[in-house]
C-alpha positions, 0 to 999 in steps of 0.5 A, a space after each residue: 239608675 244605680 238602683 234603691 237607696 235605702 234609709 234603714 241602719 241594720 243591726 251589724 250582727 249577721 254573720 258573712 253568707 251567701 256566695 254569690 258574686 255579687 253579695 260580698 259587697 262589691 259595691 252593688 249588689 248581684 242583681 240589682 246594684 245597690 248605693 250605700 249612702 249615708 247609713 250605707 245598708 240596703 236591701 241585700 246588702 248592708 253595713 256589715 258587707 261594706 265592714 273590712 275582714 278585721 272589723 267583722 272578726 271584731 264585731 262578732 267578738 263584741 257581740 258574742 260578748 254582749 249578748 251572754 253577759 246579760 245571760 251569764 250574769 244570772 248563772 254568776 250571780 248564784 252558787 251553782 251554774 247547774 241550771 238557771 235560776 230565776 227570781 219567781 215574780 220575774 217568770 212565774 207566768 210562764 211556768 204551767 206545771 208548778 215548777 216554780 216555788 214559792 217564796 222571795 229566794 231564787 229557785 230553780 226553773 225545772 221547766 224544759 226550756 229552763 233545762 233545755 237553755 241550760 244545757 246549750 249555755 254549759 255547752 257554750 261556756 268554758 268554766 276553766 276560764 276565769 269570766 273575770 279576766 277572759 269573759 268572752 272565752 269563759 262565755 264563748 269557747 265551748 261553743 266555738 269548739 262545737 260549731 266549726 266554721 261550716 265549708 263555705 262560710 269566712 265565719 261563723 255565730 249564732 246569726 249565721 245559725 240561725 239564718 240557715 235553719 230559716 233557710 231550711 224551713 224556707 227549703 221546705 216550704 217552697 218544695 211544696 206542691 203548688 196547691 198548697 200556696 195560698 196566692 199567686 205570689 207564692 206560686 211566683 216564688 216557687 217558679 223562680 227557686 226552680 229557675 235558680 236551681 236549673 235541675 234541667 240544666 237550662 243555664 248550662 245549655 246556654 252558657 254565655 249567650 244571654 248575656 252576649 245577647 244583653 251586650 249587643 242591646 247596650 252597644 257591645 264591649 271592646 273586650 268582647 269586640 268579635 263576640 258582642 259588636 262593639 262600635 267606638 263610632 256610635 258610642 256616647 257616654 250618655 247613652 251608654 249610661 241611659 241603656 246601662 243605669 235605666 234599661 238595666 238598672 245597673 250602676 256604675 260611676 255614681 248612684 241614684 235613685 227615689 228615696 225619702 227626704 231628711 229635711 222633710 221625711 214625709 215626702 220622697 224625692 231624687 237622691 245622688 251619691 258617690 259610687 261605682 267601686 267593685 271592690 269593697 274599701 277605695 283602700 282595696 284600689 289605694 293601698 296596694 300593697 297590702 291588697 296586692 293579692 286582692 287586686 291580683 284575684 281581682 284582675 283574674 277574676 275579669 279576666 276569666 269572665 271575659 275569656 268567657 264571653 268570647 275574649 283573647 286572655 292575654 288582651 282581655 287581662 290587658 284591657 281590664 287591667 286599664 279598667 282597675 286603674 280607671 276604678 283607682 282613679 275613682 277609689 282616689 276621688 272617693 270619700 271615706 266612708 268614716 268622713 261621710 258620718 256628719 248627715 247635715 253635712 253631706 246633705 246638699 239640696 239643689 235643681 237639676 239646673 245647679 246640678 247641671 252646673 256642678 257636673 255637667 258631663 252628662 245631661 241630667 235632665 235628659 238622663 232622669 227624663 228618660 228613666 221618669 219615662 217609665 212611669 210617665 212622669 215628666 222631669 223639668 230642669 227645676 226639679 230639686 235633688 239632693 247631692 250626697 257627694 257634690 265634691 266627688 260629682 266635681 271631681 268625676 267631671 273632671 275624670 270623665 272631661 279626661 277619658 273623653 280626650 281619646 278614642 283610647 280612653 273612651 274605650 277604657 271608660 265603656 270598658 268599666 261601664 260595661 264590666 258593672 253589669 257583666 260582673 253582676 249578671 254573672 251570677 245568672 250564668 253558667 257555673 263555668 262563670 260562677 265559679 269564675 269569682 271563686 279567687 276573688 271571694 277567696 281573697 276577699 273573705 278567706 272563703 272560696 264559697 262551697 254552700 249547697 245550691 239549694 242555699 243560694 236559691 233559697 236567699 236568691 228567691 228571698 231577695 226577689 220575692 221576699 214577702 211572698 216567701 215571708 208570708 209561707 215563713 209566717 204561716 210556717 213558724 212566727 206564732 201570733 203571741 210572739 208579736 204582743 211579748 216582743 212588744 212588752 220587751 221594746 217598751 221596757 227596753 224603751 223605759 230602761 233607755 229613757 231613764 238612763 238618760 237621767 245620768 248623762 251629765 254631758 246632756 242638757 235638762 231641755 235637751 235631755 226632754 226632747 230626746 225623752 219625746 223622742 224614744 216615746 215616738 219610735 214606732 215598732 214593727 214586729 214580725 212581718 206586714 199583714 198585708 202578706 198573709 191577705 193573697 190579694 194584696 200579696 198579689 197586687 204587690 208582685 203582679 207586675 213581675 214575670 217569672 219564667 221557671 226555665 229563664 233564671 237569666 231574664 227572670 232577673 233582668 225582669 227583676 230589675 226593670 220591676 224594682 226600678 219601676 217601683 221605686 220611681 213611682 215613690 217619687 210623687 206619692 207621700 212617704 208610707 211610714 209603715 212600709 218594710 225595707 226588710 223581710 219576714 225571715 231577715 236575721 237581723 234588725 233596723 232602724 229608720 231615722 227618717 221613720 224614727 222606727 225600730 224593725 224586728 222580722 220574724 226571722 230573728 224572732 226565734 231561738 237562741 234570740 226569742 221563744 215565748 217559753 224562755 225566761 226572760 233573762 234569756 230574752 233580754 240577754 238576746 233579742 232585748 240587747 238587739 232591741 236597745 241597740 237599734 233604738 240608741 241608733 236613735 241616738 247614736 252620731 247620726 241618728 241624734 241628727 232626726 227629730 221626733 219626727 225623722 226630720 234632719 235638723 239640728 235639735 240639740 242644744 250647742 253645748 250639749 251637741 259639744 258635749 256629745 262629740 268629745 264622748 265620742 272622741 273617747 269612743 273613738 279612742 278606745 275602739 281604735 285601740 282594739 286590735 285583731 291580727 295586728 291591725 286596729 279597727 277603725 272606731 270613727 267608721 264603726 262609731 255607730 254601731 259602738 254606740 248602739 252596742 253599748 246603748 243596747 247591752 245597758 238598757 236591756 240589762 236595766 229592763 
C-alpha cells in the first residue's frame, strides 16, 4: 500500500518547513508514503509540497497581500496610521475599560491589543511606499526586513512564525514530567519524542543495521548485494510489491488505499492512483536541463545512501543511475497534475476483475487479499475500485511487460522497489544518513536544513501521535471562548459569500440556489475533536501503536503497520462526517468535498490570525480571509463538482458550468501571466487555490 488518500484541499498558505528526508515532497512521505490524488494534500504533506519553487514564492506573496488588505484598509481609510480606528458599533463588546467613546465618528481603540496590533502593523508596513502602485511592499517590507529567513528554512511568513511558536509550546509541554499527562496516549507521545531526539545516541550506535536487517526481510537489494543478501532466483515482482506496500506500508509504482466514495461519499471504498515518482514534478525527470543540478544531487544522494548500506560507490552511482532512468520513464507516463483537475473525469469505477484486465502485471486480487488480510477481510475479484489514472495503470503494464524481459531489468525494477523504502526510512537512521539528503534538499528548496532537532522531533511526534499531542496543545492555549466567535466569523463569512453570489451574472437563478443550499450545508470544525480531551477515548485511539523510547527505528515501522491497519478497516464501516484528517496544532486549514466541511485547528486559531481581544478588522483581515477561502474551495474548479451532500455529479446547470470554465480561462490567463525570477506560474494547476484566493479576501472583507 502506498499508504493514506486523503480527501481534504488545505489552505495553501503554510510556509516550507521541516527538514526531514521525506517531508520536501517527494512524492511520499518520510514514514508513511503518501498518494497525492485528486486534491493532491495528505496528512504530512500537502499542496503546497507538491508546488514548485516559483509557484511558493509567488503564493506567499499573494497572501502576504491578501491578508493586509483588509487590515490596511482601516489605517488607509483615516487620517492618521497611528493607531487603528474602529467604528464603535463594530467593536464596542470587546473593549472592558471604557476606552471607547461614544458617538458615530470613528474613535481610537486605546485598549492594549488595539495599541499592541498597531505597533506590529507599523513595524510591518513601509510608509515610503506608495500602497497605490506597491501595495505589497507598502504592506509588507518592514516586516520582510525584521524577520530574516531563519538558518534552515527556504522561506519565510507568518505561518512559518507561527508554526514554530506551537512547536515550542508542544517542546514544553512534552518535557514535562509524566505525571503531569492526562492519558496514556500522552505518555506514548513523550516516549516517542525521546526516541526521535536519541539523547543516548541509540541511532548512532546502530547505524545502518536496522534497515539492513528490514532489506534481508523483503529479499535484499542488489545495490547492497554483499550487505543485504539479495536472490534474483527467488525474486518476483508480486511478492516484492506485497512485502514492500503491505508488510511495510511503503510505495512505489502506483498508489492506493481506503478512502471515501465521490459518487457516494457516505461509503468508503478502495481508490488506486498514479504514483512512484521521488522527486517532486515528472518536469524534474522530463526536463533535464533546467534540473540538471537536481538530478545530479539526486543521484548523489542515492549514492551516498547506499555506500552507507554497505555498496561499492562507483557501482552504487551506476545502478541508481539505471533507477532515475527507470523513474524517467515513469515521470513520461505520469499525468500532469494541472490535466487531472476535471474530478468527474478522473473517476473510473470498475471490478478487481476489469482492473485485472486493464493492467494485469500483477495479480490484484491477490494483492489486495493479502493486505485485506489484516483485518480479516476477505476481497473477491467482484469488489469495485475506483481508477484514478487508468491510462497511466495501462501504460505501466506496459513498462513493467518491458523490464520483465531480462534478469538485468528485473534488477533494475527491484532496485527502484527497494530505493522507495530505503529513501523513506533514512530518516530513522543514523545522522551520517540524515545529512546524506542535505544536496538534494539544497537543490530542491535553496536550503540545506539546519533547524534544531528538537524542532524535528517535536513535528515528527505530531505526525505520529497527533491527537495525543493536540490535546496537551488544547489544554495549553485554545480557550473555550475561542470556538463560539470562530463560529460567529464562518457564518458571516458564510452570509457575505452567499450574497455576493446574487452578482454573478455568469450563474443561473436555479443554479445560483443550489449553490446558496449548499454553502448553508458546509459544516464547521473548530479547534479540535472533543474525543481528545477524554483520556479514554484519547487512549482507544492509539492503544494499538507501540512506542519503544530507545527504538526510533522500529517505532516508525510500527507506525506504519498501525496506519495501514487503520485505514483498511474504513473499508466496511460508513464514512464518519466528523472525523479530522488534521491536527489540533496544524497551521493551516481545510476543505472536505466529499464532507462539504470547512476545518480551523487550534493551531492557526492564534495570533497574528485570531485572539478573542482583537478587533475584528483584524480578525477578518486574517482568520476570516482564511475561512472564505476554504469555503469557496467549495466552489472552486473541483469542489463545484460535490453537491450539498459531497457527492460527485454534475449540479450545475450546462450553460452555467460553460459560463464557469471561460471565468476560469481568464483566471487561467492572468496567473499565468505573473512572473517570478523569469519564469511564469502555471495558473491551470494553481486555479484552485486562485480561486478560493480571491473568493476568500472578497467575502471576508464584505463580512
Amino acid at each position: 500500500m502506498s499508504v493514506q488518500m486523503t480527501r481534504y484541499k488545505q489552505a495553501q498558505f503554510a510556509d516550507e518547513d521541516s527538514s526531514s528526508i521525506g517531508s520536501i515532497q517527494i512524492n511520499e512521505t518520510s514514514r508513511s508514503p503518501t498518494m497525492h490524488i485528486r486534491y493532491h494534500t495528505a496528512r504530512g504533506t500537502s499542496l503546497w509540497h507538491a508546488r514548485s519553487k516559483l509557484e511558493k514564492v509567488l503564493l506567499l506573496l499573494m497572501f502576504g497581500s491578501l491578508v493586509t488588505i483588509v487590515v490596511l484598509a482601516s489605517i488607509l481609510a483615516t487620517e492618521s496610521t497611528r493607531i487603528l480606528h474602529v467604528q464603535p458599533h463594530v467593536d464596542s463588546n470587546i473593549y472592558k475599560d471604557g476606552s471607547m467613546l461614544s458617538g458615530d465618528s470613528p474613535m481610537p481603540c486605546l485598549d492594549k491589543h488595539c495599541i499592541f496590533a498597531a505597533s506590529e502593523i507599523l513595524h510591518s508596513i513601509d510608509s515610503s511606499v506608495d500602497p497605490c502602485t506597491d501595495f505589497y511592499g507598502f504592506a509588507c517590507n518592514q516586516w520582510i526586513k525584521n524577520n530574516p529567513i531563519p538558518d534552515g528554512k527556504s522561506m519565510w511568513g507568518t505561518f512559518g512564525k507561527l508554526e514554530q511558536q506551537n512547536q515550542l509550546v508542544v517542546k514544553n509541554v512534552l518535557e514535562r514530567p509524566e505525571a503531569d499527562f492526562k492519558s496514556k496516549a500522552e505518555k506514548k507521545a513523550k516516549l516517542y519524542y525521546a526516541s526521535c531526539l536519541d539523547e543516548d545516541e541509540t541511532m548512532e550506535k546502530l547505524g545502518a543495521d536496522p534497515l539492513l536487517k528490514l532489506l534481508k526481510s523483503v529479499g535484499g537489494w542488489n545495490v547492497t548485494a554483499n550487505a543485504s543478501g539479495f536472490d534474483l532466483s527467488k525474486w518476483s515482482l508480486q511478492k516484492s510489491l506485497q512485502v514492500l506496500q503491505i508488510k511495510y506500508n511503503m510505495g512505489g509504482l502506483f498508489g492506493w488505499a481506503v478512502g471515501e466514495d465521490d459518487r457516494n461519499s457516505s461509503k468508503h471504498i478502495i481508490q488506486i492512483d498514479q504514483g512512484g515518482l521521488t522527486l517532486p514534478s515528472r518536469d524534474n525527470y522530463l526536463n533535464k536541463t533546467a534540473n540538471a543540478k537536481i538530478l545530479a544531487a539526486y543521484l548523489d544522494y542515492m549514492t551516498k545512501v547506499s555506500v552507507l548500506l554497505g555498496a561499492n560507490e562507483s557501482e552504487a552511482r551506476r545502478q541508481m543511475t539505471e533507477v532515475i532512468a527507470f523513474e524517467t520513464k515513469l515521470a513520461g507516463i505520469t499525468t500532469p497534475q494541472d490535466q487531472r483537475r476535471d474530478d468527474e473525469e478522473n473517476y473510473h469505477l470498475m471490478t478487481i476483475h476489469e482492473l485485472q484486465d486493464k493492467a494485469p502485471f500483477i495479480n490484484w486480487r491477490d494483492h489486495f487479499e493479502e493486505a485485506f488480510r489484516l483485518v480479516k477481510r476477505k476481497i473477491t475479484e467482484k469488489e469495485n475500485v475506483v481508477v484514478y489514472a487508468p491510462d497511466y495503470l495501462k501504460k505501466l503494464n506496459e513498462l513493467i511487460v518491458e523490464f520483465q524481459t531480462t534478469d538485468e531489468k528485473k534488477i533494475i525494477l527491484n532496485n527502484y522497489l527497494v530505493w522507495q523504502t530505503v529513501r523513506t526510512l533514512t530518516a530513522c537512521l543514523s545522522k551520517a544518513f540524515r545529512d546524506a539528503y542535505k544536496g538534494l534538499r539544497k537543490a530542491l528548496i535553496g536550503s540545506d536544513g539546519g533547524e534544531e532537532p528538537w524542532r524535528y522531533c517535536v513535528s515528527d511526534t505530531t505526525n505520529v501521535l497527533g491527537f495525543a499531542i493536540g490535546a496537551m496543545f488544547v489544554r495549553e492555549v485554545f480557550h473555550g471562548e475561542s470556538k463560539p466567535r470562530a463560529e460567529e466569523m464562518i457564518n458571516e463569512v458564510r452570509n457575505a459569500f452567499k450574497e455576493n453570489l446574487d452578482t454573478l451574472v455568469w450563474m443561473d437563478n436555479e443554479t445560483r440556489k443550489l449553490a446558496e443550499e449548499k454553502a448553508d450545508a458546509i459544516t464547521d470544525m473548530i479547534g479540535f475533536p472533543d474525543y481528545i480531551l477524554n483520556p479514554e477515548e484519547l487512549d482507544k485511539k492509539y492503544q494499538e501503536l507501540n512506542i519503544d523510547p530507545k527504538a526510533y527505528f522500529d517505532n516508525n515501522i510500527n507506525f506504519n503497520i498501525y496506519s495501514l491497519k487503520k485505514n483498511l478497516e474504513k473499508l466496511d464501516q460508513p464514512v464518519n462526517k466528523s472525523r479530522w484528517g488534521m491536527t489540533p496544532p496544524t497551521v493551516n486549514a481545510y476543505y472536505t468535498p466529499t464532507k462539504n466541511q470547512i476545518v480551523f485547528p487550534a493551531g492557526i486559531l492564534q495570533l497574528p490570525f485570531f485572539d478573542m481581544k482583537n478587533p475584528k478588522s483584524l480578525n477578518y483581515g486574517a482568520m476570516g480571509v482564511v475561512m472564505g477561502h476554504e469555503l469557496t474551495h467549495a466552489f472552486d474548479d473541483q469542489g463545484r463538482e460535490y453537491d450539498k451532500y459531497g457527492n460527485l455529479h454534475q449540479w450545475w446547470n450546462n450553460k452555467t458550468v460553460e459560463r464557469f470554465k471561460k471565468q476560469t480561462d481568464c483566471f487561467n490567463k492572468q496567473y499565468s501571466s505573473y512572473k517570478v525570477n523569469g519564469k511564469n506560474l502555471n495558473g491551470k494547476q494553481t486555479m484552485g487555490e486562485n480561486i478560493a484566493d480571491n473568493g476568500g479576501l472578497k467575502a471576508a472583507f464584505h463580512a
